[in-house]
C-alpha positions as CSV (number, residue, x, y, z in Angstrom):
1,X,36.0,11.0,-4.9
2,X,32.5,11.5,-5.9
3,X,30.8,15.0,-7.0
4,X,29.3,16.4,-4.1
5,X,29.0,19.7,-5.0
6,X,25.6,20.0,-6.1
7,X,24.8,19.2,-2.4
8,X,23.8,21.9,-0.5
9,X,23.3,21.8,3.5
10,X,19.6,20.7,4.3
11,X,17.3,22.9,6.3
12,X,15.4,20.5,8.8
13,X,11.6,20.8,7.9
14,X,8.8,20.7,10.5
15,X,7.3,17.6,10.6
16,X,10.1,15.6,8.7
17,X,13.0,13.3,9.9
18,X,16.5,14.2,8.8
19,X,17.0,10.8,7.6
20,X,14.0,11.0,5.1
21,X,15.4,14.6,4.2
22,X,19.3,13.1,3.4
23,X,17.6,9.9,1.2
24,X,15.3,12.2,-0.7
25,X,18.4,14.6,-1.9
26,X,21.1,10.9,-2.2
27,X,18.2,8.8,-4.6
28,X,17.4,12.0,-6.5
29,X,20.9,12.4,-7.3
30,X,21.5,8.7,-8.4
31,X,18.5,8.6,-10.6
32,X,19.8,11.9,-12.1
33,X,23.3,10.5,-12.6
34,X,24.8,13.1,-10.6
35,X,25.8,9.9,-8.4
36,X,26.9,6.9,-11.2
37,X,26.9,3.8,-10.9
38,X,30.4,2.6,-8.8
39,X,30.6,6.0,-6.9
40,X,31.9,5.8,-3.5
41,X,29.7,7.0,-0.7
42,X,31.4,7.8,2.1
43,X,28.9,8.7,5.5
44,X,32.0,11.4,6.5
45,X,32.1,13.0,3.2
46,X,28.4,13.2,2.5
47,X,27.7,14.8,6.4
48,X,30.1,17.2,6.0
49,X,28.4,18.5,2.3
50,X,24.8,18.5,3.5
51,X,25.5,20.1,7.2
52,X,24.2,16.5,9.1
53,X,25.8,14.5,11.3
54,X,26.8,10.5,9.8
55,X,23.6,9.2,11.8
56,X,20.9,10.7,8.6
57,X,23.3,9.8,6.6
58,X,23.8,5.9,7.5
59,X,20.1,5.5,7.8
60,X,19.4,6.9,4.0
61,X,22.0,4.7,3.1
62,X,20.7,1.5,4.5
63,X,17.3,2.7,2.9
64,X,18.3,2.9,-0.7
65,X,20.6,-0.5,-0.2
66,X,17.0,-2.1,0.4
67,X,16.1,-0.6,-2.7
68,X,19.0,-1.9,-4.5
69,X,20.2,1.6,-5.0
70,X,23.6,1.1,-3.1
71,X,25.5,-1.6,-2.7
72,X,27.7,-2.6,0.4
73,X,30.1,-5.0,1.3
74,X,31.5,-4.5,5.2
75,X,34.4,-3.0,5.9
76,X,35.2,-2.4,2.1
77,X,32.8,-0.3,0.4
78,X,29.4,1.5,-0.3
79,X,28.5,2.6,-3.7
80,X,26.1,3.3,-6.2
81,X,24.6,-0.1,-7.4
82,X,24.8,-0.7,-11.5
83,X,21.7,-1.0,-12.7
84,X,20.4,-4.7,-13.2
85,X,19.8,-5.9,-17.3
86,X,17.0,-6.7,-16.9
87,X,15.3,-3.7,-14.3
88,X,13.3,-2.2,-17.1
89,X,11.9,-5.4,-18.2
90,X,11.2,-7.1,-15.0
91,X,9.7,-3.3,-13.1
92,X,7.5,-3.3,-16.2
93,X,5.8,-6.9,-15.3
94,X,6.4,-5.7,-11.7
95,X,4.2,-3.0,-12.2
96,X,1.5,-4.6,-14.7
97,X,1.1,-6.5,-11.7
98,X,0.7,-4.5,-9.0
99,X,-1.6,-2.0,-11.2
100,X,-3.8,-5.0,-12.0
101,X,-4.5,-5.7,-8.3
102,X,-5.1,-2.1,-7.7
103,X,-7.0,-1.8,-10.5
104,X,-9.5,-4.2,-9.2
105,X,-9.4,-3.2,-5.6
106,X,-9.3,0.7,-6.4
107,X,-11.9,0.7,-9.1
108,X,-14.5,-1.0,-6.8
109,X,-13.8,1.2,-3.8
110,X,-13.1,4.5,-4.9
111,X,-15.4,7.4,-4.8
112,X,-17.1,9.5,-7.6
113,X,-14.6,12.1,-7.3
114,X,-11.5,9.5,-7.1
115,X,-12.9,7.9,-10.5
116,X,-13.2,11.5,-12.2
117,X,-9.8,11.7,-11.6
118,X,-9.0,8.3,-12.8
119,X,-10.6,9.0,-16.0
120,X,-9.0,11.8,-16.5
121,X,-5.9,9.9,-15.8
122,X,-6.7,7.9,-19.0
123,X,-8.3,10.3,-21.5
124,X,-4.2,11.9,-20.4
125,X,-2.9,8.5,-21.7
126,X,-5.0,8.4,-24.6
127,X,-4.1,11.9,-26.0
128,X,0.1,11.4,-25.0
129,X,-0.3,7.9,-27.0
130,X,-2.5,9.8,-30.0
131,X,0.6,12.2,-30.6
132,X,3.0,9.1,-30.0
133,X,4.8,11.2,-27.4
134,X,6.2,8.8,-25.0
135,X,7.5,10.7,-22.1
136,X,4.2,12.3,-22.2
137,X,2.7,8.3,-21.8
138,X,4.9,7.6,-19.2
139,X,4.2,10.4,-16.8
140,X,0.2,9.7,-17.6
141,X,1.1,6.2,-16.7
142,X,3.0,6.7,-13.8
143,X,-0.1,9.3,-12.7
144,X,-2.8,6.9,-13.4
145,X,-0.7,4.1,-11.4
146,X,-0.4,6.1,-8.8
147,X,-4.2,7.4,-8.5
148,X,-5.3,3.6,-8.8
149,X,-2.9,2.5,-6.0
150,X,-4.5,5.4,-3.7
151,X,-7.5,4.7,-4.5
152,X,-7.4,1.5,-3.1
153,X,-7.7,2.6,0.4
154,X,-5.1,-0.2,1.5
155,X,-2.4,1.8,3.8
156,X,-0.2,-1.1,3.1
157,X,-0.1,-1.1,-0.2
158,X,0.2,3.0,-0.5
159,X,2.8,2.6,2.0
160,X,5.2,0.5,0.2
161,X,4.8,1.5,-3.0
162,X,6.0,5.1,-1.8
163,X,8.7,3.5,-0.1
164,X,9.8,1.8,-3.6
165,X,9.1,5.1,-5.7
166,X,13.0,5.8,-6.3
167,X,13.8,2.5,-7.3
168,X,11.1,2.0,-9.5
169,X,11.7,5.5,-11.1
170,X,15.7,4.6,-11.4
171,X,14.6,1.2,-13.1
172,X,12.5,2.7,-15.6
173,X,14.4,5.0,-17.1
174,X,15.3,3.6,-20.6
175,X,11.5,2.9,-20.8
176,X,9.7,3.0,-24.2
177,X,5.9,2.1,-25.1
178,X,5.8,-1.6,-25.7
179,X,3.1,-1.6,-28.9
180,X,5.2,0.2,-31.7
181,X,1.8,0.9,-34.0
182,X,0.5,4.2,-32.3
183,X,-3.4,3.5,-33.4
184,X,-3.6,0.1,-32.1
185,X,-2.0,1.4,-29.0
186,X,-4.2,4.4,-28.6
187,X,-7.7,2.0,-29.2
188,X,-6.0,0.2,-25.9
189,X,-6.0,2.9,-24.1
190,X,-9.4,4.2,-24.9
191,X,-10.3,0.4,-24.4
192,X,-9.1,1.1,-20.8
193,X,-10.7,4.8,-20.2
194,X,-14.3,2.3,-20.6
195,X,-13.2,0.1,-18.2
196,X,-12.3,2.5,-15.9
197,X,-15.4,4.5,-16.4
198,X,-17.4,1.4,-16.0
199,X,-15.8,0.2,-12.6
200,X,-14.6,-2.7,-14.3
201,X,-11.7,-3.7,-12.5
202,X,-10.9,-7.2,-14.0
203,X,-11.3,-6.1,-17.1
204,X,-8.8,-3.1,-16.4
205,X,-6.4,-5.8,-15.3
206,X,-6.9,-7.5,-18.7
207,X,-6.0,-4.7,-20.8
208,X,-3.0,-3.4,-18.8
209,X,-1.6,-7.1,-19.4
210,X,-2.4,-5.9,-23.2
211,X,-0.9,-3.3,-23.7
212,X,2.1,-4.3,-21.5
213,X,2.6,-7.2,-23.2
214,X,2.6,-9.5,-20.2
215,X,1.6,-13.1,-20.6
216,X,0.1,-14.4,-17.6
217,X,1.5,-17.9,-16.6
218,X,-1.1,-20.9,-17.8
């Protein structure tokens, strides 16, 4: 039986769907651990904890087994998913990626105020990667990522890269800087605030691949 009781029954908010409610609290408490991998997750069970009927329930669960959160095979089980070797490596070229595009499409689209915020972003980057304080780099990371992806104006891509915030978050976890030599990581960075500054979006792209150490393919 899994460890339910740090769930608390849900008070419907205005505006929001139970279901979103129900797969908020259930990824949360995966990514925290207080749900491990191979936990059992039974619709009966978690209902009864959080005061919902199994219909919420079901529908978060189908949600985070998109995700690759949960796992289900019929009529035998749904569980907690174990986390994939690879998921740190491959959500970190994953991301480069995506950043990249959004680099180029954000940084020519955005407005003044947008690219303030932006900058700031990176001068946050710079000074986390300065004191070589790495949760500090990932948070200004995940901020920048996030601004640059908004500021692209493309409801799409905002859309789904809300929608795969918990698994990305989950897969990231045993992240660490990938250039060891705090200096030459820090001129990156700073390398990156002039980009930025300058609206340079393919040049933005180029240094994230830097300092991710992706290697495009030939």
């Amino acid at each position: 039986m899994i460890d339910t009781e740090g769930f608390t029954p849900l008070t419907p908010r205005e505006g929001t769907a139970l279901g979103d409610d129900v797969y908020s609290v259930l990824g949360e408490a995966i990514i925290r651990g207080t749900l491990r991998p191979g936990d059992r997750l039974r619709d009966v069970e978690l209902a009864s904890r959080l005061g919902v009927s199994r219909t919420p329930v079901r529908e978060a669960l189908q949600r985070l087994e998109r995700l690759g959160l949960v796992e289900v095979a019929a009529n035998r089980y749904t569980r907690v998913s174990e986390l994939h070797p690879r998921a740190n490596a491959d959500t970190i070229e994953f991301m480069t990626y995506v950043a990249g595009d959004a680099m180029i499409l954000g940084l020519a689209r955005c407005t003044d105020e947008q690219l303030v915020d932006l900058i700031g972003s990176v001068d946050a980057l710079v000074e986390a990667s300065s004191r070589d304080d790495h949760l500090a780099i990932l948070g200004a990371t995940v901020g920048l990522y996030q601004l640059v992806i908004r500021a692209t104006g493309n409801h799409v891509f905002v859309t789904i890269m809300r929608e795969a915030g918990l698994a990305l978050q989950r897969n990231l976890q045993a992240w660490t800087p990938p250039v060891e030599d705090t200096d030459a990581r820090t001129e990156r960075y700073r390398a990156l605030r002039q980009a930025v500054a300058d609206r340079d979006g393919r040049r933005a792209e180029a240094l994230l691949f830097e300092i991710n150490h992706i290697v495009t393919p030939a």
